[in-house]
N, C-alpha and C positions, 0 to 999 in steps of 0.2 A: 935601670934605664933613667938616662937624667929627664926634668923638663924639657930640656933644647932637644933632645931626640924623639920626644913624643907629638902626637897633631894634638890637636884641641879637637873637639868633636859639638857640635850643636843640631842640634836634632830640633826640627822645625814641625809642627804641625800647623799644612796651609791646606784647607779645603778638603779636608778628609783626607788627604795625604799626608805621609811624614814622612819628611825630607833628611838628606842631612849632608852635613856639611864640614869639612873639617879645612882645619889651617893651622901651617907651623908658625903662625904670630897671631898675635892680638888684632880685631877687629871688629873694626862698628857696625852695630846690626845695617846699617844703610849700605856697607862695601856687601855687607853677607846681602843684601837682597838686591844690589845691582847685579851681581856675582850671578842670583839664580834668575835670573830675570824676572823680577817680580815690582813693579812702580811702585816705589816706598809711597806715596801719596796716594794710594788705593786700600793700606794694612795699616792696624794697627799693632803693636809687639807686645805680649804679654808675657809678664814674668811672675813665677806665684803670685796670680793672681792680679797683679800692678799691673799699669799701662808704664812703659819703658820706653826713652826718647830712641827715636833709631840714630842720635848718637851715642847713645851709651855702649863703651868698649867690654868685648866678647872675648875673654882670657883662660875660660877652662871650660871645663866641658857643662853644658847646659842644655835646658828644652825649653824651647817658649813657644806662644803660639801664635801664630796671626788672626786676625780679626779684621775683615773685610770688612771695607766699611765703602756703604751706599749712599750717595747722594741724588739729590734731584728736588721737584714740587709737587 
């Protein structure tokens, strides 16, 4: 099986759920979380361990997690 016939797969954990996601091209975590309906300006994206821009492009298979993040006084 080439690349071009396979999905990409990104497996999300948001909220004690784990999501997941796949796509036959490359994508920035912000398309992936418009996609699941999720306000990118609510999550943070973690990737071992790192905080990761939600533009950084999504090209093979991974898991990262979100990290809710809470404001207010």
């Amino acid at each position: 099986m080439s690349r071009l016939d396979r999905y990409m797969r990104v497996e999300i954990k948001h909220n004690e759920e784990l999501l997941t996601f796949e796509s036959d091209k490359p994508l920035s975590i912000s398309m992936i979380l418009k996609d699941l309906e999720i306000p990118s300006s609510t999550v943070l994206a973690v990737y071992n361990d790192t905080i990761v821009p939600h533009s950084s492009i999504i090209s093979e298979d991974i898991s990262i997690e979100l990290i809710v993040v809470s404001s207010g006084g």
